[in-house]
Phi, psi and omega in degrees: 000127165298139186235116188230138181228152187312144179301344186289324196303351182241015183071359168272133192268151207210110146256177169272330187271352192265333165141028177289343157286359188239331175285322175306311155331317195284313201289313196284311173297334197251327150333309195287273244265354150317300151316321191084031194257110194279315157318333181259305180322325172240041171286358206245352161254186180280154172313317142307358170331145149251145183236123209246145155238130171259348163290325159237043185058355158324139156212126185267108171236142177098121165324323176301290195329315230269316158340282243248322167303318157302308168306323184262018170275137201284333176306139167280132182265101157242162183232124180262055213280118176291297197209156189218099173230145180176177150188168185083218183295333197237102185255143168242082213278149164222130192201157171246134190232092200277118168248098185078059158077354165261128189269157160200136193307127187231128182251118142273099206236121185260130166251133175261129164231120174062065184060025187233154175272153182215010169191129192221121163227146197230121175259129180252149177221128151285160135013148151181155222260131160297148165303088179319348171301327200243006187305344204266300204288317238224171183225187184254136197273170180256156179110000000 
């Protein structure tokens, strides 16, 4: 089950004007695409969307495309989201994004014009083992 917690739990302040309707949009996508509901996962971009992978150089255009790329990936998919912040135009999903049972860190950053996304780029990083150099220093992230 996806678990998305409020933006105040980050300290982030949530208005009708800062952009609480547009978080719901972002939560209501990642929700979708948990269900495997592929119409409500991209029911939130513009028809002209663009979608970037900068690792590999992808760039995906047009909502059917961005659709149709997702949908035929061969991975069992689940999603986790940690924190959803933004505000205005500009939004960020922090998510674990699990495939065929291996997790990977994923960063989303979305822009919006006129309540549609119309650019997303998404960076992925696995995993890697902390450094004993730094165990003195450091804490266990929650999650």
């Amino acid at each position: 089950m996806l678990a998305v917690a409020p933006a105040e739990s980050y300290g982030v302040p949530m208005d009708a004007d800062d952009g609480g309707h547009l978080r719901s949009v972002i939560e209501a996508h990642w929700h979708a695409s948990e269900a495997g509901d592929i119409v409500a996962e991209h029911a939130m971009y513009a028809d002209d969307a663009i979608l970037d992978y900068p690792q590999s150089g992808e760039r995906f255009r047009g909502r059917e495309t961005i659709s149709a790329q997702r949908h035929d990936h061969p991975a069992e998919r689940h999603f986790a989201v940690r924190r959803i912040t933004g505000a205005g135009a500009l939004w960020v999903s922090e998510c674990t994004i699990t495939y065929d049972g291996a997790p990977t860190q994923t960063v989303s950053v979305m822009e919006f014009v006129d309540g549609e996304v119309v650019h997303e780029t998404q960076y992925f990083a696995d995993p890697f083992p902390a450094a004993p150099s730094r165990a003195a220093l450091a804490e266990s992230m929650p999650g």
